[in-house]
Structures are given as structure tokens and as C-alpha cells.
N, C-alpha and C positions, 0 to 999 in steps of 0.2 A: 496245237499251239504250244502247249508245254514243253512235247519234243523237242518243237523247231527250237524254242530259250532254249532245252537244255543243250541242243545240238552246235547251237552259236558260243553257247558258254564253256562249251569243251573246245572248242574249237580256239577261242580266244584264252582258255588256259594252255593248253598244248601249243601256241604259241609262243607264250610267255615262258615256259618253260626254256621251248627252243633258244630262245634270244639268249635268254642268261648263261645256257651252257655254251653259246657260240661267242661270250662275251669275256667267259671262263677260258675258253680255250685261245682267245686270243691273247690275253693275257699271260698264258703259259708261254706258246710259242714265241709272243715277242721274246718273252726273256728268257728261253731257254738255252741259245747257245752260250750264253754267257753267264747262267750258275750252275756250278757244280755241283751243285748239291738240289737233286732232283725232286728229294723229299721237301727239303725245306722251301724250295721254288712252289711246289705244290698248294703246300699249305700256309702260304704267304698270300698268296694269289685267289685262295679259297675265303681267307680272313678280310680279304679286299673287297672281292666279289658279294660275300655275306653284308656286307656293312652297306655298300652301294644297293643293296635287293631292299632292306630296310628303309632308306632313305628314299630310295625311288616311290614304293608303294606308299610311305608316309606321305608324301608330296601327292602322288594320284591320288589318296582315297581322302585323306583328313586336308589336307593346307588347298588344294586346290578348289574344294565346295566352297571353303571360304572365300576365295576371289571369286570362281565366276559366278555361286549363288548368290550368296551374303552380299558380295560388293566389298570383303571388308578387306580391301589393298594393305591399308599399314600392319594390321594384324600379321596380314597373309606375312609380308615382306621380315616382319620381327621374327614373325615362328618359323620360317626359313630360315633364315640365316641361324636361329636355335637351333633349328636340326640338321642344318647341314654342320655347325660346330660339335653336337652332339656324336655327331658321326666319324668327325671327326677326332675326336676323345675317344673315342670307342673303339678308332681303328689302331691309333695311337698305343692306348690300353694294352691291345693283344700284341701286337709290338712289342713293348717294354717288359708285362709281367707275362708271355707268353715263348715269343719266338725268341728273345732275348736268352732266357732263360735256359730252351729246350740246346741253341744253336750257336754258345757264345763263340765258339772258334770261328763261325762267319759274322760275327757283331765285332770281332776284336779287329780287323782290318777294315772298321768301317768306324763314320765320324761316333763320338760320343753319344747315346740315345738317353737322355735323361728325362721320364715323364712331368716333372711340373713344367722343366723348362720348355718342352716341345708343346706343351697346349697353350700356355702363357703367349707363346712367340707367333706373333700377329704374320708376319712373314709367311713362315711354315705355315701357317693355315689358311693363307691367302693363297697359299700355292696351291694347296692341296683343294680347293675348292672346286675348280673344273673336274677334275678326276673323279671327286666324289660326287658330283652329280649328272656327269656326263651321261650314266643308261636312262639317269631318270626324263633327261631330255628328249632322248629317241623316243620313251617308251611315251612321252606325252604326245607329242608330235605324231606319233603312230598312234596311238589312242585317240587324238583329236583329228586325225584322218579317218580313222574308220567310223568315227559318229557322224562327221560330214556327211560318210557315203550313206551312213542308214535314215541319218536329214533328208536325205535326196531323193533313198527309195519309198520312205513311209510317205512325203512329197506325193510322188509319183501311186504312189499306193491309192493315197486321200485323191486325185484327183481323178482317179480310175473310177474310184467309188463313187465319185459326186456324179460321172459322167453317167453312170449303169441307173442310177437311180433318177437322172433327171429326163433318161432314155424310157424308163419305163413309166416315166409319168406322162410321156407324150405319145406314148404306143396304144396303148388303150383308148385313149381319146381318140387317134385317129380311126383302129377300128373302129369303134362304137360307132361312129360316124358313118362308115362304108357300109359295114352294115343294117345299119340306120336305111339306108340307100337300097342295098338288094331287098330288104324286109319290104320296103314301097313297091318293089317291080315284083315282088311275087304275088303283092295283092293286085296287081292290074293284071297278072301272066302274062307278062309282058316277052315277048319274044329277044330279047337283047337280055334275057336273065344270064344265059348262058356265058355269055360276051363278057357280061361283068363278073361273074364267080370264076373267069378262066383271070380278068386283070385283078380284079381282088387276092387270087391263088399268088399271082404275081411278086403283086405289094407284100405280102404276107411273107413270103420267101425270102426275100429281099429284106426286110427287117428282120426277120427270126433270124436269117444263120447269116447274111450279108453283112449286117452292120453292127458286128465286134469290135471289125478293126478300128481305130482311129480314124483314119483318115481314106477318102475313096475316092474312085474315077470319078470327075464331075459328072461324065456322060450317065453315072448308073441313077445320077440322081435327078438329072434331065428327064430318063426313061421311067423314073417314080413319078415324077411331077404331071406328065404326062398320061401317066393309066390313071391317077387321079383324079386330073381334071376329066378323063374320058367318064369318069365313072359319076362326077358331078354334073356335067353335062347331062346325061341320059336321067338324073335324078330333077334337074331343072327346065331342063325344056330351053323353050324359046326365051324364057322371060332371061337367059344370064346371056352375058355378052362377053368373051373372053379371049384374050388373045395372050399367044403364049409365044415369045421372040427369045427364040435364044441361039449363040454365037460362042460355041464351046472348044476348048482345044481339048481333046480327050485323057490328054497327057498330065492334064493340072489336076492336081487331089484337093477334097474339102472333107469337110465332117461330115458324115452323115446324119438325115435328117434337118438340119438346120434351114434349108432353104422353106423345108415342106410345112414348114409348122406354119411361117409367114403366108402360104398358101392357103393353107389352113382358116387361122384366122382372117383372111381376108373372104374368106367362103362361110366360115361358122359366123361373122359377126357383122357381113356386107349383106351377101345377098342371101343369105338365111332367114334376116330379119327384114328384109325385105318383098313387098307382095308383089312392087312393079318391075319396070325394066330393071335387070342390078350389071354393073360395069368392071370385069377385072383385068387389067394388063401389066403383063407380066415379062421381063425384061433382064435376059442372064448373059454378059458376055463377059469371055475370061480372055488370056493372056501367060505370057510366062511369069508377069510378074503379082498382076491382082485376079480378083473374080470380082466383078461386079453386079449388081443385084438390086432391081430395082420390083416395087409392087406395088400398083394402087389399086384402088376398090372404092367403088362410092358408097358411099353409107346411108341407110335407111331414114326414111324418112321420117321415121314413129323414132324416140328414145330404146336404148338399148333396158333392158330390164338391168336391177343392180347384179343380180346373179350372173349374166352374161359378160359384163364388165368387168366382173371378178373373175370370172375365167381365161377372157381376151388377157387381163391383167398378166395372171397367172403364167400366161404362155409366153411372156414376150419376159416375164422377167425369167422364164429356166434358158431362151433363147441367150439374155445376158449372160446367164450364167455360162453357158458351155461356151459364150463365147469369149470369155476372160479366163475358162481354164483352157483354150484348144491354141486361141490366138490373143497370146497376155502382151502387155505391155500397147503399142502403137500398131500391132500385126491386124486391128480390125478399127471400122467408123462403119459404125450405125446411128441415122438418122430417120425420124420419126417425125411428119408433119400433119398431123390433121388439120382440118379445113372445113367449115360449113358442113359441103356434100361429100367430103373427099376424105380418106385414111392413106396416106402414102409412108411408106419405107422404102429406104436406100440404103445397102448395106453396100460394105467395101471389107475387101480378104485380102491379104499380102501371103498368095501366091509360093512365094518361097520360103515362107515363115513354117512350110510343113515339111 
């Protein structure tokens, strides 16, 4: 991590460098066909350049905290116009008791330069004001461009982060689960062992190195939803009733994992805690514009324990979360209705929001 600072930090000097000799040089070139005198063009132009390097970096590093930290506008606005007159004294300065001095035979065809008069004269230094702050403008405006962009990437960075960890808080769980599941058929040796360690192999595959990316084929999460309930199924028997409708265009991308957790919990908090008939149907059609997604589950007849409730809890609020960092703003409506017998969710995805 040091590196990478220090490697930004060179890089954002060696910039600045560039600028100023490219700001150098333009300044040369304007006025070079027209003085003769090559030296003294030189170091006119150097005296200029130094006084604007000054004034620029007083402005980025000292006057500018002041406004956007502090808030302190009037401050900022006095100590400005202080340093931009200072700078201009200054350039003034080397002027009078410098170039004056070194090059009077090119001062003698030129107007009068007399230093109290020329800092006194509101004119002159009114004039001279855009010049003299003219790099420091670029170089703000560039400097407040490049922070934008690192706003945007550590942005992007944090919401990477929030997603991997809110992914691995649902990963486990769901093994634990399936697992949970083959541990049951290896104590009955149950012949369908096989069948479920080949979909378990599956699932497992599919989450480990499948779902990095953002965003995935609906179809691959149809084909998750699917060796899941196969694998609840063979764990439930007769007593679950399920039906699973879904109307996919294979060309629409979602998040992954998001539908499966809703499955999930309508499996860990429906018919888990349920001993009789338990009911789950399940309802995915997409489009080029939305994905719709519906799920209900009836719910046990006995009170949930408080620990299981804190978990159902727990899952529906990482589901918010990934779902305000994947699809922010109006891109998602999720609705939640329980009922007596009933837990139903409706989700809705905007489709081109990926």
C-alpha cells in the first residue's frame, strides 16, 4: 500500500513538474519573436513563472483548506486577494530592482517603471490579476478533477468490499444447510446420496469461482435455484409442496445469489419449522426491461424461536443491502407481506439498470 501512495505521489509530482515547464515554455515562445534580447526574455519569463508556482501552491495547499474545510469564505476571499497582491509586489519587485537594473537599454524604450507607483496603482494590479493566477486555476481544476476520480474509485472500491463480505455471510449459511441435508441421507444410505454430492458439486462450483462477477446470466441462477430445491426436496419428502415457474430471457443479467437466499429463507424459516404439510411457490419472469420475482411460503404453525428470527432478520437485511448497492436509487421495489399463514416477497429489478 505504501508503494501504490508513493507511486501516485510521484506520479502526481512529475506531473506538476511537466505543467510548469510547459507553462514556461509557452511563455517563451509567445514572446520570442518579438525580443531581442534572448537572455533577458529568458529570465523575465522565469521571474513570472516563479512568482505564479508560488501563488498557485499557496492557493492549493494553505487558502483553499480554509474554504472547502473550515467553511471560512471571507477569510479565504481577504487572504486571496493578499496573496494574489503579494505576488504581485513581488513580481513587480524583480522588475524594478532586478531586470531594470541588469537591462536598462531595453527599460529605456519602454514606459517609465517606478516601484511605489506601480503597486500603489489599483489599475496595474487589477490587470495583472488573471495572469497571475491563471496556472493556479488549471492546476485547481485539475487537482479537483483527479479527486473526483479517486471519490469515484475508493466509491467503487467500498462497495466491492461491502458486496464480498455480505457474499460470504450468505455462503456458509447456505452450505451449512446442504450439508446439513447429505449428513441426513448418509444416515439413512440413502441411494440418491450420489445425485445430491454430484448437485451439491454443482452449487459449490457455481458460487466458488462463478459468482465474482457482478452481475450474471439469469438462466445460471434459475439452474442454482433449481439443484437446490432438488436437493430440499430429497431432504423433505412428501411433507413440502413446491413449485417452481419460471419465464427467463437468458440474455438479462442479475446479481448473483440474491434470488437464492429468498429461497432460502422461505425453506430455513417455512417448512423447516414446520412438522406438517409446508407450501412454497415460486415465480421468476424477466423481460428486457425488469426481472420479476415473486415467493411465498406458509409459515409454521408453532412460533418461530427468537434465534431463528434473528437470522430470517439478518438475511433479508444483507438482501437490502446488496440491493441498494447493485440497484441504487428506483433500479429495485421490494415488498414484504406477511400474513397469519403466509410470508410473501415481491421483488422487481430494472433490467437495464446493469
Amino acid at each position: 500500500m505504501k508503494e501504490l501512495h508513493h507511486m501516485f505521489k510521484s506520479r502526481k509530482t512529475i506531473g506538476h513538474i511537466i505543467f510548469w515547464c510547459v507553462m514556461l515554455l509557452y511563455y517563451i515562445s509567445s514572446a520570442w519573436p518579438h525580443e531581442k534580447d534572448k537572455l533577458f526574455l529568458l529570465e523575465r519569463m522565469l521571474a513570472k513563472t516563479t512568482v505564479q508556482f508560488i501563488l498557485a501552491y499557496a492557493f492549493i495547499y494553505i487558502l483553499l483548506p480554509l474554504f472547502i474545510v473550515k467553511k471560512k469564505k471571507l477569510l479565504f476571499i481577504v487572504l486571496g486577494l493578499a496573496a494574489v497582491y503579494c505576488a504581485y509586489v513581488s513580481h513587480t519587485a524583480i522588475r524594478c530592482f532586478y531586470l531594470l537594473p541588469k537591462y536598462p537599454e531595453i527599460y529605456q524604450y519602454r514606459p517609465p517603471l517606478n516601484f511605489i507607483e506601480r503597486i500603489t496603482n489599483g489599475y496595474a494590479f487589477m490587470g495583472s490579476i488573471t495572469g497571475l493566477i491563471f496556472p493556479a486555476i488549471i492546476l485547481i481544476v485539475i487537482d479537483y478533477y483527479r479527486k473526483q476520480k479517486e471519490i469515484i474509485s475508493l466509491r467503487e472500491q467500498k462497495k466491492t468490499t461491502e458486496l464480498q463480505l455480505l457474499k460470504h455471510q450468505l455462503n456458509p449459511h447456505f452450505l451449512f444447510n446442504t450439508l446439513n441435508n447429505l449428513y441426513a441421507l448418509a444416515l439413512k444410505k440413502s441411494d440418491q446420496t450420489p445425485e445430491v454430492i454430484e448437485k451439491l458439486s454443482d452449487i459449490l462450483d457455481y458460487i466458488l469461482y462463478q459468482c465474482e462477477a457482478r452481475y450474471v446470466s439469469v438462466s445460471n441462477e434459475v439452474k442454482l435455484i433449481e439443484n437446490y430445491i432438488s436437493l430440499e426436496k430429497v431432504r423433505y419428502g412428501k411433507r413440502l409442496n413446491i413449485t417452481f415457474d419460471s419465464q427467463v430471457n437468458n440474455e438479462v443479467k442479475i446479481a448473483p445469489l440474491l434470488l437464492l437466499t429468498f429461497v432460502e429463507n422461505a425453506f430455513k424459516h417455512g417448512v423447516n419449522q414446520e412438522i406438517n404439510q409446508a407450501s412454497i411457490n415460486i415465480k421468476l419472469i424477466t423481460s428486457n426491461e425488469k426481472i420479476a420475482f415473486c415467493i411465498e411460503n406458509t409459515k409454521p404453525k408453532t412460533e418461530l424461536t427468537d434465534n431463528n428470527q434473528s437470522r430470517s432478520a439478518i438475511g433479508l437485511s444483507n438482501i437490502e443491502k446488496q440491493l441498494q448497492l447493485l440497484y441504487p436509487g428506483n433500479q429495485y421495489s421490494l415488498k414484504i407481506n406477511e400474513e397469519k399463514d403466509s410470508f410473501k416477497v415481491k421483488l422487481t429489478l430494472d433490467a437495464n439498470g446493469v
